[in-house]
Backbone as CSV, one residue per row, in Angstrom:
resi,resn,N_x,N_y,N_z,CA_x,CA_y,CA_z,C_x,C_y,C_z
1,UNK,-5.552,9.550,3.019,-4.359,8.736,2.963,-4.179,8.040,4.313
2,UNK,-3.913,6.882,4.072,-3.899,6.039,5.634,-1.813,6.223,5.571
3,UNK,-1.483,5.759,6.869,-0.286,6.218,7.360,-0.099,5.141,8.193
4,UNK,1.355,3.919,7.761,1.542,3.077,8.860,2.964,3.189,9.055
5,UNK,3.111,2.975,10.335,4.370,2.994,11.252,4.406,2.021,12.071
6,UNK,5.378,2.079,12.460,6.253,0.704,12.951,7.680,1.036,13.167
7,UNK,8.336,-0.217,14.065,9.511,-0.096,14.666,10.677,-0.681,13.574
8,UNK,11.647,-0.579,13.334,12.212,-0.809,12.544,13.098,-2.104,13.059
9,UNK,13.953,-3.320,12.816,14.796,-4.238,13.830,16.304,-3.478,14.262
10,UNK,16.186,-2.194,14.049,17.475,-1.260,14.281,16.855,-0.427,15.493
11,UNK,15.188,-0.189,15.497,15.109,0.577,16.781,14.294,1.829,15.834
12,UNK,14.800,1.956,14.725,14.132,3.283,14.136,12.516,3.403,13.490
13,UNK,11.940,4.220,13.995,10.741,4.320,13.649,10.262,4.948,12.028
14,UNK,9.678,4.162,11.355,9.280,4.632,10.051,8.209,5.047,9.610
15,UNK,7.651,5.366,8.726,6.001,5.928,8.327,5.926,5.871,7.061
16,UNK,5.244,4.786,6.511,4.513,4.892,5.372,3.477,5.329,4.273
17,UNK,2.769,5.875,3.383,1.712,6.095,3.398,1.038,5.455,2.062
18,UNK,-0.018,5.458,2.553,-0.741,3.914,1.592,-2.145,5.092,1.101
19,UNK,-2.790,4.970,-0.164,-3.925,5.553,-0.693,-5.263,4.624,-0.297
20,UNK,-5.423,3.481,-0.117,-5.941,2.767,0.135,-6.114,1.830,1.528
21,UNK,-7.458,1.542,2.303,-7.371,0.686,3.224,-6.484,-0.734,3.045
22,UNK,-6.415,-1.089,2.096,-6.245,-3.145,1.388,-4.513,-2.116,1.406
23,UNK,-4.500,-1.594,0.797,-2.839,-1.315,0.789,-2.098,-1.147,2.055
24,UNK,-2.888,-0.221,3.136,-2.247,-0.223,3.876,-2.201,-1.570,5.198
25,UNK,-3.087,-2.253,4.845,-3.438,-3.625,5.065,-2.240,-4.565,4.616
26,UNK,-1.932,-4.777,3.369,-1.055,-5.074,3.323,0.526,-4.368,3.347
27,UNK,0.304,-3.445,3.694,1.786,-2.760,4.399,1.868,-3.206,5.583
28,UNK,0.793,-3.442,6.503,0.996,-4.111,8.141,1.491,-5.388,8.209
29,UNK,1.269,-6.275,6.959,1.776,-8.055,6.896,2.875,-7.520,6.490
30,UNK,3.594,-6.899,5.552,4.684,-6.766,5.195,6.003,-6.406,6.239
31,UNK,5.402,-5.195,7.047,5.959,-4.767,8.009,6.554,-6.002,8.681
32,UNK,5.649,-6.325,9.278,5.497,-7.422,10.250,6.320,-8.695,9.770
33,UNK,6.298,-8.928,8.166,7.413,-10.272,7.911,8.561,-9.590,8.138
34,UNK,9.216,-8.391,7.649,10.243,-8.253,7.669,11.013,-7.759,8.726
35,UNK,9.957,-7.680,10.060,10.255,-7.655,12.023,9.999,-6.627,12.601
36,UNK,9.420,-5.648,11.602,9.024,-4.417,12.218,8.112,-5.104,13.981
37,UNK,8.702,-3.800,15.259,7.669,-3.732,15.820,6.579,-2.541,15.943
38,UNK,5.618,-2.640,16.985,4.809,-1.836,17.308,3.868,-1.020,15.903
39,UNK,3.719,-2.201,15.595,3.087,-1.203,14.023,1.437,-0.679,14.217
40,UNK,1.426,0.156,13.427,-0.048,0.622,13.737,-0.281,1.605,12.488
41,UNK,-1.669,1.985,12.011,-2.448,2.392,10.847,-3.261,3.662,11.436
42,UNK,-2.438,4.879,11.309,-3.859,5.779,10.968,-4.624,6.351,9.913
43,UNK,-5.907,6.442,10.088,-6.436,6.365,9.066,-6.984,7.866,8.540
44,UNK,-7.816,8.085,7.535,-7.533,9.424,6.600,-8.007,10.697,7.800
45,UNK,-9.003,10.198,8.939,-9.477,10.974,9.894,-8.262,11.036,11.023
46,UNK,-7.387,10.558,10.649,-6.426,10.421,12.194,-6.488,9.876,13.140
47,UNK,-7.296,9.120,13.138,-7.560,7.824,14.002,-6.422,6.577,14.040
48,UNK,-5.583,6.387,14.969,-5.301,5.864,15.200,-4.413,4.523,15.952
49,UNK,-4.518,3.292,15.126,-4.964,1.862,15.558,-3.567,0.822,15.428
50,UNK,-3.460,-0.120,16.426,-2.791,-1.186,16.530,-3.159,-1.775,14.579
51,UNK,-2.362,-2.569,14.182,-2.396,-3.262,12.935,-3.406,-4.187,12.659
52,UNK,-3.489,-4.841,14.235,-4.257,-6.255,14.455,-5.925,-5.564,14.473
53,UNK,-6.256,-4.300,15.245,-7.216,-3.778,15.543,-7.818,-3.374,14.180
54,UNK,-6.946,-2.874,13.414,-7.656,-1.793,12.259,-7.729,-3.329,11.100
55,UNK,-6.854,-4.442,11.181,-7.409,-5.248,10.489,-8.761,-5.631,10.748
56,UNK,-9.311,-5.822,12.008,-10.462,-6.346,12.584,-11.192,-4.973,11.715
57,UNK,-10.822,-3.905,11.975,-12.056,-3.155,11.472,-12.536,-3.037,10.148
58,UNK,-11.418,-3.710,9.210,-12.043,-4.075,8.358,-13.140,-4.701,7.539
59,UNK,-13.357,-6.025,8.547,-14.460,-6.711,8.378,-13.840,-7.364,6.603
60,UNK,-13.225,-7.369,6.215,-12.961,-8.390,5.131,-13.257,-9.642,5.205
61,UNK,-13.761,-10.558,3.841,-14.533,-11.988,4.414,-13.103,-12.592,3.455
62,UNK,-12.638,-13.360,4.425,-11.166,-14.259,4.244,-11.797,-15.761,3.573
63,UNK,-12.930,-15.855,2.611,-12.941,-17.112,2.145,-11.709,-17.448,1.399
């Protein structure tokens, strides 16, 4: 299970959890429209990554 968190625009910190990389992928754009800061993805090993970083590690081809 990947796990994303982020700052809330109140200050409060939240944690999500997503079954999927693409889900929790798109939990980081979501976050992020609605102003979350400091968001970040760890992943099923506990690793973890900035939003922007673990997108890169995706390697998804954006045609």
């Amino acid at each position: 299970m990947y796990k994303v968190t982020g700052t809330d625009p109140a200050g409060r910190e939240m944690t999500f959890a997503c079954g999927t990389d693409e889900q929790a992928l798109e939990k980081t754009w979501e976050l992020a429209r609605r102003g979350f800061r400091d968001i970040a993805v760890s992943d099923p090993r506990g690793k973890r990554m900035s939003a922007g970083a673990f997108e890169r590690s995706l390697d998804f081809d954006y045609e």
